[in-house]
N, CA and C atoms of all chains as a GROMACS GRO file, in nm:
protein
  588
    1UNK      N    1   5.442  -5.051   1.830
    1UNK     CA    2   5.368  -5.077   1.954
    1UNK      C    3   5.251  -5.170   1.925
    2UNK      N    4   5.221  -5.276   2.010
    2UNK     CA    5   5.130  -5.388   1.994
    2UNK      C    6   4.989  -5.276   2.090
    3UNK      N    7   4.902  -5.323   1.977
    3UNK     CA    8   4.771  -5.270   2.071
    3UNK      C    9   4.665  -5.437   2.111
    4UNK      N   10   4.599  -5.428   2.221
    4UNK     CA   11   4.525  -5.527   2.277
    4UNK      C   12   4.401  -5.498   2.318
    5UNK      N   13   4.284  -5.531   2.249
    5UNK     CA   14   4.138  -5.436   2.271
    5UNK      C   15   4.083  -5.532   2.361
    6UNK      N   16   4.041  -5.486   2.444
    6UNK     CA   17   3.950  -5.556   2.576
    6UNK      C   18   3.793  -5.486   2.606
    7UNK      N   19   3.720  -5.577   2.663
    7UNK     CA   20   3.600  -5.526   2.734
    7UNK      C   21   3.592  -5.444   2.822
    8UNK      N   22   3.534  -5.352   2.810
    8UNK     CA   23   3.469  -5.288   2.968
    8UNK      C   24   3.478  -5.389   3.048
    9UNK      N   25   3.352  -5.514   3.020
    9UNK     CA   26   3.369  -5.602   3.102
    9UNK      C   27   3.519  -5.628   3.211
   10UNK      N   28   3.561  -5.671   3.071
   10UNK     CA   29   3.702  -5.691   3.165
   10UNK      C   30   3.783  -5.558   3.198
   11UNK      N   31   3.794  -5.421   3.185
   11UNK     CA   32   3.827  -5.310   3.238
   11UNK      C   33   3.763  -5.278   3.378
   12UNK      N   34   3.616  -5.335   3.442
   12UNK     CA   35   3.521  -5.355   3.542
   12UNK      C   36   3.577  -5.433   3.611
   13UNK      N   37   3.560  -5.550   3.586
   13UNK     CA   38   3.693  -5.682   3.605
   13UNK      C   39   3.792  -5.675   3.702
   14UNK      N   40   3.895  -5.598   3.647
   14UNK     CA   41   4.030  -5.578   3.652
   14UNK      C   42   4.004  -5.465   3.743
   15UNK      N   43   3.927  -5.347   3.735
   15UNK     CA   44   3.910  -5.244   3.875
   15UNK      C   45   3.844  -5.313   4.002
   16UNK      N   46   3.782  -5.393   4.013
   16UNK     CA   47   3.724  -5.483   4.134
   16UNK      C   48   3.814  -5.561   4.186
   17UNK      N   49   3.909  -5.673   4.076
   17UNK     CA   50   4.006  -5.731   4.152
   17UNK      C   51   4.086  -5.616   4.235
   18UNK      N   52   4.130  -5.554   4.173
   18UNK     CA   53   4.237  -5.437   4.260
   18UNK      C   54   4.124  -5.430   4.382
   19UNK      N   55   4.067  -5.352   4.363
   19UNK     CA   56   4.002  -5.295   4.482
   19UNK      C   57   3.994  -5.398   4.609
   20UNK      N   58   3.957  -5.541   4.576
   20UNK     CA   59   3.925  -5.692   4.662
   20UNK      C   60   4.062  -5.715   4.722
   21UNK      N   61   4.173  -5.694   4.615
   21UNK     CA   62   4.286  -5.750   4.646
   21UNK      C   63   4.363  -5.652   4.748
   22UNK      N   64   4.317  -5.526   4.732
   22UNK     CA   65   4.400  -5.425   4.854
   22UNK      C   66   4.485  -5.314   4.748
   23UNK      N   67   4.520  -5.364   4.590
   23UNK     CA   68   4.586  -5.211   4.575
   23UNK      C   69   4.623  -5.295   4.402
   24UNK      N   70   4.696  -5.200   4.362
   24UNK     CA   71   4.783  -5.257   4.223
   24UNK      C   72   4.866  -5.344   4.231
   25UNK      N   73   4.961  -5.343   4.406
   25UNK     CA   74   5.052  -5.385   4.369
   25UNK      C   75   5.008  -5.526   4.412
   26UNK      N   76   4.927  -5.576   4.442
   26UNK     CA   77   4.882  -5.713   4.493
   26UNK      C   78   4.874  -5.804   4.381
   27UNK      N   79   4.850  -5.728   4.245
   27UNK     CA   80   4.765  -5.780   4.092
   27UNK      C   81   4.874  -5.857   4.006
   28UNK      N   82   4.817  -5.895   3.920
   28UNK     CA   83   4.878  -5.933   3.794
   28UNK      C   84   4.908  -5.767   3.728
   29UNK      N   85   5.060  -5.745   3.638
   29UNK     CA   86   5.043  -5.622   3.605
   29UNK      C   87   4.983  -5.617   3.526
   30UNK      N   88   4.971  -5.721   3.442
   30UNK     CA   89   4.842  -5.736   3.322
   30UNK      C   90   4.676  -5.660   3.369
   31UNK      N   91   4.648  -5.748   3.508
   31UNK     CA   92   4.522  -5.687   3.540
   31UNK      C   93   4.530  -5.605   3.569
   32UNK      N   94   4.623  -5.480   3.590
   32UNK     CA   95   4.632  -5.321   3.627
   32UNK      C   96   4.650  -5.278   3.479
   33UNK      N   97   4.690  -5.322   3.369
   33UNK     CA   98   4.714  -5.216   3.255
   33UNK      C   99   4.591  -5.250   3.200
   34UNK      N  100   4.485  -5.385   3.233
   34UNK     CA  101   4.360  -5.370   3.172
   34UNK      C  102   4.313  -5.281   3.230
   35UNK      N  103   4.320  -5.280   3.355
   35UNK     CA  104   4.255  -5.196   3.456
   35UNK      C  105   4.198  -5.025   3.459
   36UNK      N  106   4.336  -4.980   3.338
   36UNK     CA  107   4.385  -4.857   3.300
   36UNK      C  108   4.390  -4.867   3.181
   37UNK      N  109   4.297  -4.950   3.059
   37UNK     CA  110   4.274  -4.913   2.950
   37UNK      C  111   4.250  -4.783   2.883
   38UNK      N  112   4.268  -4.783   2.783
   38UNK     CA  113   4.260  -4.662   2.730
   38UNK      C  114   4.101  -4.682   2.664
   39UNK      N  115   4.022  -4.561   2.662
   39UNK     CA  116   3.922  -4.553   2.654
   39UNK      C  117   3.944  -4.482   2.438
   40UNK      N  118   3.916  -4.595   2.351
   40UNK     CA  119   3.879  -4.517   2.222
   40UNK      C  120   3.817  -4.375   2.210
   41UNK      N  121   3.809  -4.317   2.117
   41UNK     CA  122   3.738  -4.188   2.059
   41UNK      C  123   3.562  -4.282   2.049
   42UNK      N  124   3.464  -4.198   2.056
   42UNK     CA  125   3.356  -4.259   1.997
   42UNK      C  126   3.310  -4.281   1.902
   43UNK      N  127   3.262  -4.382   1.837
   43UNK     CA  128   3.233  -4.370   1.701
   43UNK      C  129   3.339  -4.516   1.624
   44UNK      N  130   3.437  -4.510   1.695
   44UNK     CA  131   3.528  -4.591   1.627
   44UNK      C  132   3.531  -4.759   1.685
   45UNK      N  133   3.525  -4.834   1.567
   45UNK     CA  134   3.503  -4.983   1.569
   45UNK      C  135   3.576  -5.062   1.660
   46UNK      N  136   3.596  -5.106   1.760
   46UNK     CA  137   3.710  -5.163   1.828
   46UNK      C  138   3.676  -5.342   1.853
   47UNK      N  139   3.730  -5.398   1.807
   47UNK     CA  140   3.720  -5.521   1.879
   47UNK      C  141   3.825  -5.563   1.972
   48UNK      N  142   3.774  -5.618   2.089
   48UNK     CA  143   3.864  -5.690   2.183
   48UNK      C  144   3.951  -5.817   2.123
   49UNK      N  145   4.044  -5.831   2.249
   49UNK     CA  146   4.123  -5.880   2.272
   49UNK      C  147   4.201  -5.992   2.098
   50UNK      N  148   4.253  -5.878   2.070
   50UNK     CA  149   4.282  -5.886   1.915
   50UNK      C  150   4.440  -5.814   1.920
   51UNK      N  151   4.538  -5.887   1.840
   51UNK     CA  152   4.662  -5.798   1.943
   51UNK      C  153   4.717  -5.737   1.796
   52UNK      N  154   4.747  -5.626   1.793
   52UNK     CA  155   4.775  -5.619   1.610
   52UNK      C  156   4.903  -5.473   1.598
   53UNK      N  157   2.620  -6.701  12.681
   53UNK     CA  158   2.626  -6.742  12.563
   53UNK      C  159   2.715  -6.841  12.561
   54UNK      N  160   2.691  -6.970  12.521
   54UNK     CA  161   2.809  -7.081  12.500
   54UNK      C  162   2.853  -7.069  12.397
   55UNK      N  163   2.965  -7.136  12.378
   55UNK     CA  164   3.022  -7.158  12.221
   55UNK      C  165   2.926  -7.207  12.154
   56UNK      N  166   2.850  -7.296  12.171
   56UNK     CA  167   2.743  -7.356  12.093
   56UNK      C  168   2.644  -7.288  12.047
   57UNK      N  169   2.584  -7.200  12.100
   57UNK     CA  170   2.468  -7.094  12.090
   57UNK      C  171   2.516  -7.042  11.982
   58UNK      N  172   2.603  -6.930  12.038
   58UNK     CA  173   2.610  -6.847  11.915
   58UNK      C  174   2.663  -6.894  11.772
   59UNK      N  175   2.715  -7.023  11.772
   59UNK     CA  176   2.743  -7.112  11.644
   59UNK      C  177   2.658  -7.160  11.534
   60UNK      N  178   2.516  -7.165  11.562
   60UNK     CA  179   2.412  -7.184  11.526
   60UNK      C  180   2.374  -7.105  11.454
   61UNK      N  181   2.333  -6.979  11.482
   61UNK     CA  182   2.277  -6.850  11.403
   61UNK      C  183   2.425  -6.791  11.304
   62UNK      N  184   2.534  -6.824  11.311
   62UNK     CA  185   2.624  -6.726  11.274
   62UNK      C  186   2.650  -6.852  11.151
   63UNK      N  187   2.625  -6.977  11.206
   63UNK     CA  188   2.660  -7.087  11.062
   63UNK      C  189   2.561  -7.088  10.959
   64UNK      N  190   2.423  -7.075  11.008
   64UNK     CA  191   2.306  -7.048  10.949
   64UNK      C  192   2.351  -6.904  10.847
   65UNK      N  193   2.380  -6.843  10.894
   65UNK     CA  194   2.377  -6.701  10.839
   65UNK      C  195   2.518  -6.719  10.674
   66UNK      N  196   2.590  -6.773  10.795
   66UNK     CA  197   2.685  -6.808  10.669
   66UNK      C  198   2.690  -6.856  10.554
   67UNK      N  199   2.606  -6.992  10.583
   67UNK     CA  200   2.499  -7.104  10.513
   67UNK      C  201   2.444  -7.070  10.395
   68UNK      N  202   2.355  -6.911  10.443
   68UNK     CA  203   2.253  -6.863  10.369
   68UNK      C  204   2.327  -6.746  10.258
   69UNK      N  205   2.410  -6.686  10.316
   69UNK     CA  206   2.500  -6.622  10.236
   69UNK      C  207   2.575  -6.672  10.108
   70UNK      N  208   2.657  -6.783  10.124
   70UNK     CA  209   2.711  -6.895  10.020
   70UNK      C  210   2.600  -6.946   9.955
   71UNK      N  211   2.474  -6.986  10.025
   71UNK     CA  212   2.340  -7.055   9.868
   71UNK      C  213   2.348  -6.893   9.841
   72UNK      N  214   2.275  -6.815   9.871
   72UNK     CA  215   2.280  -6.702   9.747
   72UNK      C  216   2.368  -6.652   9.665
   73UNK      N  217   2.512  -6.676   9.699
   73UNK     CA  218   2.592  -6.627   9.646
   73UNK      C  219   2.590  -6.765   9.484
   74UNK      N  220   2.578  -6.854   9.563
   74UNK     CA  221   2.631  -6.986   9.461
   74UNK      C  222   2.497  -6.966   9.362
   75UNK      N  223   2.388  -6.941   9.404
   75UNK     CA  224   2.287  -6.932   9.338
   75UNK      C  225   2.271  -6.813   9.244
   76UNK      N  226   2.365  -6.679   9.272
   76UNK     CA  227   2.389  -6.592   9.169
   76UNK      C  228   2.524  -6.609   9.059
   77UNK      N  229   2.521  -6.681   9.095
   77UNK     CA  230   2.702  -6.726   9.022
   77UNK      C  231   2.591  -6.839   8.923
   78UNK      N  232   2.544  -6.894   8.957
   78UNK     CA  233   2.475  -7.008   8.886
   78UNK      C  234   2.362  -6.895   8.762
   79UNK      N  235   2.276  -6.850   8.850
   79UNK     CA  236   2.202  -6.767   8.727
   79UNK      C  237   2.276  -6.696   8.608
   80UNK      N  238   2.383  -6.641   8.671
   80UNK     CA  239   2.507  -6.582   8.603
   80UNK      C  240   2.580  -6.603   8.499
   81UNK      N  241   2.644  -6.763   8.542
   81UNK     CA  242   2.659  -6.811   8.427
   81UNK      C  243   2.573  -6.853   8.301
   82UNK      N  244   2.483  -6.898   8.356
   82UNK     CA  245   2.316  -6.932   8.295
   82UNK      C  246   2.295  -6.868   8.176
   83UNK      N  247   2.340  -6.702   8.268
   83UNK     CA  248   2.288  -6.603   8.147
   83UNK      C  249   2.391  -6.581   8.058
   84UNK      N  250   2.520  -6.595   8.069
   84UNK     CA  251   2.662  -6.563   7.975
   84UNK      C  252   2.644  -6.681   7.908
   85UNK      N  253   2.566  -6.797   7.985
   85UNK     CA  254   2.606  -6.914   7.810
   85UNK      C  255   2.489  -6.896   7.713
   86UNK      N  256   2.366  -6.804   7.767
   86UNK     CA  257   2.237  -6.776   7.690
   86UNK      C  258   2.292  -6.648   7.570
   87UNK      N  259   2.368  -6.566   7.664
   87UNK     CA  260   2.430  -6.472   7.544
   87UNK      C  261   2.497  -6.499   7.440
   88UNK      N  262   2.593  -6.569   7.499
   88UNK     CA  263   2.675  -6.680   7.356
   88UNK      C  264   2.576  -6.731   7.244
   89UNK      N  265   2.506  -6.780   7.273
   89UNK     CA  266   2.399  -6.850   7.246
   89UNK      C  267   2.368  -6.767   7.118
   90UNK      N  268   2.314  -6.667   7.192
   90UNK     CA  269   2.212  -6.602   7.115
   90UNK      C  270   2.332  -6.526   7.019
   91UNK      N  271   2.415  -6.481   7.090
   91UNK     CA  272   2.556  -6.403   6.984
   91UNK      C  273   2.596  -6.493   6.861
   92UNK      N  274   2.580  -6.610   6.891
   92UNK     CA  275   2.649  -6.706   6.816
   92UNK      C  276   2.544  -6.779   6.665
   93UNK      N  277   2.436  -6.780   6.761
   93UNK     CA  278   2.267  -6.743   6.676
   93UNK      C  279   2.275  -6.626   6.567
   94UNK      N  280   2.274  -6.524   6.604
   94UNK     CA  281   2.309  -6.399   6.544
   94UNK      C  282   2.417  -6.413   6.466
   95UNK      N  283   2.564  -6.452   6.474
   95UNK     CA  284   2.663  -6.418   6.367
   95UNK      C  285   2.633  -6.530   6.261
   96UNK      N  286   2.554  -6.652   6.267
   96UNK     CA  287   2.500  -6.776   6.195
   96UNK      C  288   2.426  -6.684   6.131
   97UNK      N  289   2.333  -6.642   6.159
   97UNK     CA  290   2.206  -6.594   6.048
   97UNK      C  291   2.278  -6.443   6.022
   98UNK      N  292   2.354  -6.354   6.058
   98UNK     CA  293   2.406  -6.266   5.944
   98UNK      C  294   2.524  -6.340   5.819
   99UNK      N  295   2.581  -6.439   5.879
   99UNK     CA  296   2.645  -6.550   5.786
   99UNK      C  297   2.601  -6.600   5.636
  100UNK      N  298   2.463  -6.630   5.726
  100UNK     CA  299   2.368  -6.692   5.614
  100UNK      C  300   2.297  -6.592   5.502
  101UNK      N  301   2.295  -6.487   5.572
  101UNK     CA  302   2.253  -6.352   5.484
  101UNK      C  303   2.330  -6.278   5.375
  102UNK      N  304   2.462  -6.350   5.454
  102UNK     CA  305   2.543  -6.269   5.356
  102UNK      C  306   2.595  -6.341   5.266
  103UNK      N  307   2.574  -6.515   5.296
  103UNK     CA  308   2.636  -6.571   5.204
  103UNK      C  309   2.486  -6.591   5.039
  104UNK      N  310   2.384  -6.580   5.091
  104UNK     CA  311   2.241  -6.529   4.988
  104UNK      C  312   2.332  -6.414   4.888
  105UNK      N  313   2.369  -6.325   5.001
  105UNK     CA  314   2.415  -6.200   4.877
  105UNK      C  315   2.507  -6.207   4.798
  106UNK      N  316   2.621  -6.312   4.823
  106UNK     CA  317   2.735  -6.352   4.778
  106UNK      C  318   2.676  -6.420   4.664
  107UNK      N  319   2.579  -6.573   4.662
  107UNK     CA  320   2.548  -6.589   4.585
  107UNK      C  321   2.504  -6.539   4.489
  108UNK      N  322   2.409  -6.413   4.463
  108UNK     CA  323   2.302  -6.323   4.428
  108UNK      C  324   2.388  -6.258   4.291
  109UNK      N  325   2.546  -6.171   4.384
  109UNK     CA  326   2.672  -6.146   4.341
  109UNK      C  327   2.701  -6.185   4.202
  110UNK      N  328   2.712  -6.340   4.329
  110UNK     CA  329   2.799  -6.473   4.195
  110UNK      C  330   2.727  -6.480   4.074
  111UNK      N  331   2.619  -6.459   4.112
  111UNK     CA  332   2.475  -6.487   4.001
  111UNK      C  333   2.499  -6.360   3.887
  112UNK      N  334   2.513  -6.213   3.965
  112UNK     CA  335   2.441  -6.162   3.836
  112UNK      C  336   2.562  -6.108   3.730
  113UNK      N  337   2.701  -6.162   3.782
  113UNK     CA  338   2.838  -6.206   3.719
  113UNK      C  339   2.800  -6.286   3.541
  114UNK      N  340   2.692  -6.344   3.543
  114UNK     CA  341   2.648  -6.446   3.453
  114UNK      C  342   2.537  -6.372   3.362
  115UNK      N  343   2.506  -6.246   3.387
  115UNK     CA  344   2.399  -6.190   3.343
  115UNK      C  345   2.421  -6.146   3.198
  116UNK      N  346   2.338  -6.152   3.116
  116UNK     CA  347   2.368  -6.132   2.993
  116UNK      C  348   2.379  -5.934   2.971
  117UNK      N  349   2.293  -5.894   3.052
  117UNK     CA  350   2.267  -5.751   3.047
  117UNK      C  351   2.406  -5.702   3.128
  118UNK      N  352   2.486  -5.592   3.019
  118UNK     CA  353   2.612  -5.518   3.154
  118UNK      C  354   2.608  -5.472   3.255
  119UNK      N  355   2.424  -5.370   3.288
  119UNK     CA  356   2.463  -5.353   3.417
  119UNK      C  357   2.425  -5.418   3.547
  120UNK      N  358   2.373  -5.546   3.481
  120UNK     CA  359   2.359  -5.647   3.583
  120UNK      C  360   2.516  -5.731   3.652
  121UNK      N  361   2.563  -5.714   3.530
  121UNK     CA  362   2.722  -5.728   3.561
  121UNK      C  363   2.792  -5.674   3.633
  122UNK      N  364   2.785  -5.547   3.626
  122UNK     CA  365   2.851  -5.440   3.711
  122UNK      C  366   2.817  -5.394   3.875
  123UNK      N  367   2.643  -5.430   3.869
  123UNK     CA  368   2.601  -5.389   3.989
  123UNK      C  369   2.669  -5.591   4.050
  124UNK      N  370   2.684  -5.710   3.966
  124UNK     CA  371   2.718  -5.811   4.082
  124UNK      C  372   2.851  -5.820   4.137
  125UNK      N  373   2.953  -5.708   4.022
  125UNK     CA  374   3.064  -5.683   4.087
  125UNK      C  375   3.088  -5.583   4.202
  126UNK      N  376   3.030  -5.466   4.195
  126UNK     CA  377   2.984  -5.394   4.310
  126UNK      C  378   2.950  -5.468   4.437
  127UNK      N  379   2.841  -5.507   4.424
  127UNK     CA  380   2.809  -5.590   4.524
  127UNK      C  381   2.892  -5.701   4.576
  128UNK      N  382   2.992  -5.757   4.500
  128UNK     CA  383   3.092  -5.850   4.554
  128UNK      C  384   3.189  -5.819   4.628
  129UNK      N  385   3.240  -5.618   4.572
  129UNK     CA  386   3.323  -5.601   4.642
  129UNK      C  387   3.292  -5.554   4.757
  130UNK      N  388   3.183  -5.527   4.778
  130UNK     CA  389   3.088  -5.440   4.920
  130UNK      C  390   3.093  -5.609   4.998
  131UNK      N  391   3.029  -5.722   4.940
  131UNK     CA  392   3.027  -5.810   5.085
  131UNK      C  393   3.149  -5.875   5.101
  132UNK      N  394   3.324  -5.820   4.994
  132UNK     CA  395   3.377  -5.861   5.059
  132UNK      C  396   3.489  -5.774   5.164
  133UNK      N  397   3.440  -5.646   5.163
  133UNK     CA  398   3.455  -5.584   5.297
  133UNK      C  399   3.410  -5.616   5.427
  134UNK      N  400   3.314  -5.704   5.430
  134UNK     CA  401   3.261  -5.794   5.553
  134UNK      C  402   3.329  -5.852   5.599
  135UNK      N  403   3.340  -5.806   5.737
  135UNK     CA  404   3.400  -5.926   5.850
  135UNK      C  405   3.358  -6.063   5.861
  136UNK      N  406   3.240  -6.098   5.770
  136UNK     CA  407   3.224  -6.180   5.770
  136UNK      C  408   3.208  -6.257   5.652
  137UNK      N  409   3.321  -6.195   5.556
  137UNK     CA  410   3.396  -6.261   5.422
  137UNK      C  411   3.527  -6.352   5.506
  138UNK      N  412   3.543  -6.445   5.461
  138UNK     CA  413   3.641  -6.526   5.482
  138UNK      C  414   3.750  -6.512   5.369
  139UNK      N  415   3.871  -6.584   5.430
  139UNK     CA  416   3.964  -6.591   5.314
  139UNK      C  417   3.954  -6.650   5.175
  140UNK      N  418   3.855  -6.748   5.198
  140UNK     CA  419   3.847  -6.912   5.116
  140UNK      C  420   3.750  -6.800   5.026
  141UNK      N  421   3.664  -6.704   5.033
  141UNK     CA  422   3.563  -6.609   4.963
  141UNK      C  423   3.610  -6.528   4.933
  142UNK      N  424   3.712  -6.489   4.991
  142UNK     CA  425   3.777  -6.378   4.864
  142UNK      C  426   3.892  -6.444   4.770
  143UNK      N  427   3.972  -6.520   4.805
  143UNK     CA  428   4.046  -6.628   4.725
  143UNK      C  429   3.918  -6.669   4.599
  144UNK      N  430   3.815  -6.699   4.618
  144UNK     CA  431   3.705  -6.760   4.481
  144UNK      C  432   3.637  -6.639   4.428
  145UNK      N  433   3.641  -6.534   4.494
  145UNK     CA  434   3.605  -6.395   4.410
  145UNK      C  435   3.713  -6.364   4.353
  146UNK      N  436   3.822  -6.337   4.361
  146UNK     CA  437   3.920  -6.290   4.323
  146UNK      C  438   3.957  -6.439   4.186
  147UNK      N  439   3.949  -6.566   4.207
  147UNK     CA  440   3.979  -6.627   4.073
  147UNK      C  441   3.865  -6.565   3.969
  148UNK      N  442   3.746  -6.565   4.053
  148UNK     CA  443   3.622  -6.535   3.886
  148UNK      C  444   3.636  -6.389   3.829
  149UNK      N  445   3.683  -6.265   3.917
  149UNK     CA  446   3.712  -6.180   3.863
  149UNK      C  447   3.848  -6.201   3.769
  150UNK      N  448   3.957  -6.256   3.811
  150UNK     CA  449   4.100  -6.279   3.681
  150UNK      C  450   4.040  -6.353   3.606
  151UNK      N  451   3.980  -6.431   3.582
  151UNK     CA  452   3.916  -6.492   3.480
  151UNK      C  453   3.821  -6.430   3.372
  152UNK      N  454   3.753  -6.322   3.520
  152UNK     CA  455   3.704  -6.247   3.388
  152UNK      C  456   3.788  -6.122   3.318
  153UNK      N  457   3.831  -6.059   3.387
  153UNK     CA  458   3.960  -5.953   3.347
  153UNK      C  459   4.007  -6.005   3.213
  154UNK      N  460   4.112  -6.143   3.214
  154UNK     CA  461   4.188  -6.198   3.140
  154UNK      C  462   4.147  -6.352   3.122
  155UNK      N  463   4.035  -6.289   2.991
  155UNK     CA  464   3.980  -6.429   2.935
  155UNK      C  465   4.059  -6.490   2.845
  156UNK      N  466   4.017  -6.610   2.784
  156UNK     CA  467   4.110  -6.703   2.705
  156UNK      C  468   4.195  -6.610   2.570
  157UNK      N  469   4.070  -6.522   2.525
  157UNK     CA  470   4.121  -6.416   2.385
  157UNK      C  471   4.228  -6.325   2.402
  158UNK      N  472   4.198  -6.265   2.524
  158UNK     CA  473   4.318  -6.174   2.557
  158UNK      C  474   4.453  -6.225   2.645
  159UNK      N  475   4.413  -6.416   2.673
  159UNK     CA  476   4.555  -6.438   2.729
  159UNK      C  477   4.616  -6.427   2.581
  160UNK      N  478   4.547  -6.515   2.471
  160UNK     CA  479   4.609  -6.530   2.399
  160UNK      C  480   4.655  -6.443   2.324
  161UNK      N  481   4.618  -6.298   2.283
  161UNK     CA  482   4.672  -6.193   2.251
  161UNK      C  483   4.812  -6.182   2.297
  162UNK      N  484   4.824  -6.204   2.440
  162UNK     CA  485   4.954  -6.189   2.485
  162UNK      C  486   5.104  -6.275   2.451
  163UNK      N  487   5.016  -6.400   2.453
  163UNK     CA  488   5.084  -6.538   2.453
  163UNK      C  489   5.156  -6.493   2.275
  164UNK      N  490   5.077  -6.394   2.226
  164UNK     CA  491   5.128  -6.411   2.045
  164UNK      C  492   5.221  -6.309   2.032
  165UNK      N  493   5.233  -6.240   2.174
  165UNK     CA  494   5.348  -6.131   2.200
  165UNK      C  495   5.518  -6.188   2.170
  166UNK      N  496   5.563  -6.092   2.130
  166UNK     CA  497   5.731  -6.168   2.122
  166UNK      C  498   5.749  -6.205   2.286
  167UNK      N  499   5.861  -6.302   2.288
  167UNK     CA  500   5.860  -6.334   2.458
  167UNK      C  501   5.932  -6.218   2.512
  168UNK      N  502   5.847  -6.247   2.638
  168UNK     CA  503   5.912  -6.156   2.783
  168UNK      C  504   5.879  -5.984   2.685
  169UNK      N  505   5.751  -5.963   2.671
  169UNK     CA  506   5.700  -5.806   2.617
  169UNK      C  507   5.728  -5.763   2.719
  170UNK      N  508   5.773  -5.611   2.714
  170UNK     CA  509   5.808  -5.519   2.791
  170UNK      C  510   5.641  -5.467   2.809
  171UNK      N  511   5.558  -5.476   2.918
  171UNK     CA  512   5.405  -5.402   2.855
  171UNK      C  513   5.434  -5.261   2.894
  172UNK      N  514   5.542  -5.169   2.861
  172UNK     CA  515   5.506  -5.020   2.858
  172UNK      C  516   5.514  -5.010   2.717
  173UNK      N  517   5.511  -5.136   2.621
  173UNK     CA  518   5.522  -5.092   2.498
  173UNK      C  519   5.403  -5.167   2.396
  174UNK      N  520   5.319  -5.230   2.509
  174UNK     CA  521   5.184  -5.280   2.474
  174UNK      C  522   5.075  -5.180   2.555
  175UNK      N  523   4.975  -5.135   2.418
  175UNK     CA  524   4.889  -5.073   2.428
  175UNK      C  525   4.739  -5.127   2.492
  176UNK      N  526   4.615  -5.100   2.573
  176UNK     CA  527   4.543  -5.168   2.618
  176UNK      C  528   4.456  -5.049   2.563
  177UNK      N  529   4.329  -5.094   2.494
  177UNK     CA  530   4.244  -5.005   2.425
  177UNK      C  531   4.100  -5.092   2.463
  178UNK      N  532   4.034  -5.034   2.553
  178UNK     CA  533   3.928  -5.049   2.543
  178UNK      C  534   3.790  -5.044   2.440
  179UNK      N  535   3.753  -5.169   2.468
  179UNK     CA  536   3.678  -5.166   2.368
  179UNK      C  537   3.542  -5.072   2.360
  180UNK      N  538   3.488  -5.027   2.216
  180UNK     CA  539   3.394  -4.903   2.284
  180UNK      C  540   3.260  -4.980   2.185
  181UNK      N  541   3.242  -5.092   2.195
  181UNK     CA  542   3.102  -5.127   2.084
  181UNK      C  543   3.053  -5.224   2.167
  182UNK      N  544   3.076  -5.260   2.330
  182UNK     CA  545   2.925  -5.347   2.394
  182UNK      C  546   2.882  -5.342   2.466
  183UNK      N  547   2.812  -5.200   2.452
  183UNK     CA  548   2.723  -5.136   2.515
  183UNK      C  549   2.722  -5.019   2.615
  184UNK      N  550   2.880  -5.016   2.655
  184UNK     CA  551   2.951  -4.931   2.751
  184UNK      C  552   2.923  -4.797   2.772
  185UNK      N  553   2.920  -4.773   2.618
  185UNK     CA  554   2.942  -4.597   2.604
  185UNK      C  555   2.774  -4.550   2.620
  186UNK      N  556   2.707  -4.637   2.600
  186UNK     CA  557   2.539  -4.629   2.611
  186UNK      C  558   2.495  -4.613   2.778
  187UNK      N  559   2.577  -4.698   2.794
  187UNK     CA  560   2.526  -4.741   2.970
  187UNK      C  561   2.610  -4.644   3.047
  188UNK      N  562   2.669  -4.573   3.011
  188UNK     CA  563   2.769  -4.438   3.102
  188UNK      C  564   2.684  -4.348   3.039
  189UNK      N  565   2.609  -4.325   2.855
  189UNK     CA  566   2.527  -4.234   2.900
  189UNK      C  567   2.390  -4.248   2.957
  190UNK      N  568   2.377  -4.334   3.000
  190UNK     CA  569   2.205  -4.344   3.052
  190UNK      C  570   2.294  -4.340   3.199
  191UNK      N  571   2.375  -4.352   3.298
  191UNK     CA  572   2.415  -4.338   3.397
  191UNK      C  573   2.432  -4.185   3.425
  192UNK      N  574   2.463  -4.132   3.290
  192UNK     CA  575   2.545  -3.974   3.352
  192UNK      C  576   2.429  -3.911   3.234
  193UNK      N  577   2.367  -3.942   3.217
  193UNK     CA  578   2.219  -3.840   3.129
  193UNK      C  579   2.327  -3.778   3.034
  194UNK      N  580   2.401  -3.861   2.974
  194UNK     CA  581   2.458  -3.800   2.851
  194UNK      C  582   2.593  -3.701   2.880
  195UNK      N  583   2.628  -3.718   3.001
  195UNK     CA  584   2.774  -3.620   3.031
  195UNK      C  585   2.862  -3.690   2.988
  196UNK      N  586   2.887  -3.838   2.973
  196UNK     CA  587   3.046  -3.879   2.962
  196UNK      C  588   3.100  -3.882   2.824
   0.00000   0.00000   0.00000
């Protein structure tokens, strides 16, 4: 499985477009699975948008 | 009484009836194009108010601090529930938000995907080191 680390920023982002646009299904599915990032454990190093 | 007599007072009367009438039809309209007016006055300057906040929005999109970021996305999506958001304004909110969602790093993350990725088999992991987890606890006094 490929993992892809993103910003809040862009997790903020990606929940506003939805919301502007009327729903999920209006979106890029990309901007709904940022949208629905997975939130790390705390403590642990993450850098964005790094695909590994 | 001749025909003539009583023709006089009853044309007069008639006369006087039609100027007032024409003369309330006249004030009348007077006042429906003053309302326009002023209605039309009014949706201009809430226009103009809202397009300040739009800017304000656009502005704090650029802010170096996150929750200046967050409160200009908030606020973008609040004025574009306005009836007096246009299409052409949510079409240019909606490019600067995909732009910001899916910046150049994370198209390219994708782009380095084998072609046509299935994404239920790409993971999206938020990142937890800029500043996020700080600013949810100063939001929630340390609950999240």
């Amino acid at each position: 499985m490929t993992t892809i680390h993103v910003t809040s920023d862009q997790v903020d982002a990606a929940r506003t477009l939805i919301k502007i646009a009327g729903g999920e299904d209006k979106v890029d599915p990309v901007i709904v699975r940022i949208a629905h990032a997975e939130k790390p454990p705390r403590g642990g190093a993450h850098k964005p948008a790094r695909a590994s | 009484m001749s025909g003539v007599t009583w023709l006089v007072p009853v044309s007069a009367l008639v006369g006087a009836g039609m100027g007032a009438s024409l003369s309330y039809l006249g004030a009348r309209a007077g006042a429906l194009a003053n309302d326009r007016a002023t209605d039309q006055r009014e949706i201009a300057g809430r226009r103009e108010e809202w397009g300040r906040r739009f800017a304000t929005a656009l502005s704090l999109l650029g802010e170096p601090d996150l929750r200046e970021r967050r409160i200009g996305r908030a606020l973008l999506a609040a004025l574009l529930d306005s009836q007096l958001a246009t299409d052409e304004d949510r079409r240019i909110a909606a490019e600067i938000l995909a732009t910001e969602a899916l910046p150049e790093p994370t198209q390219a993350a994708l782009r380095a995907l084998p072609a046509s990725p299935d994404l239920d088999d790409v993971r999206f992991v938020q990142d937890n080191n800029d500043g996020a987890d700080a600013l949810a606890d100063e939001l929630t006094g340390g609950q999240s």
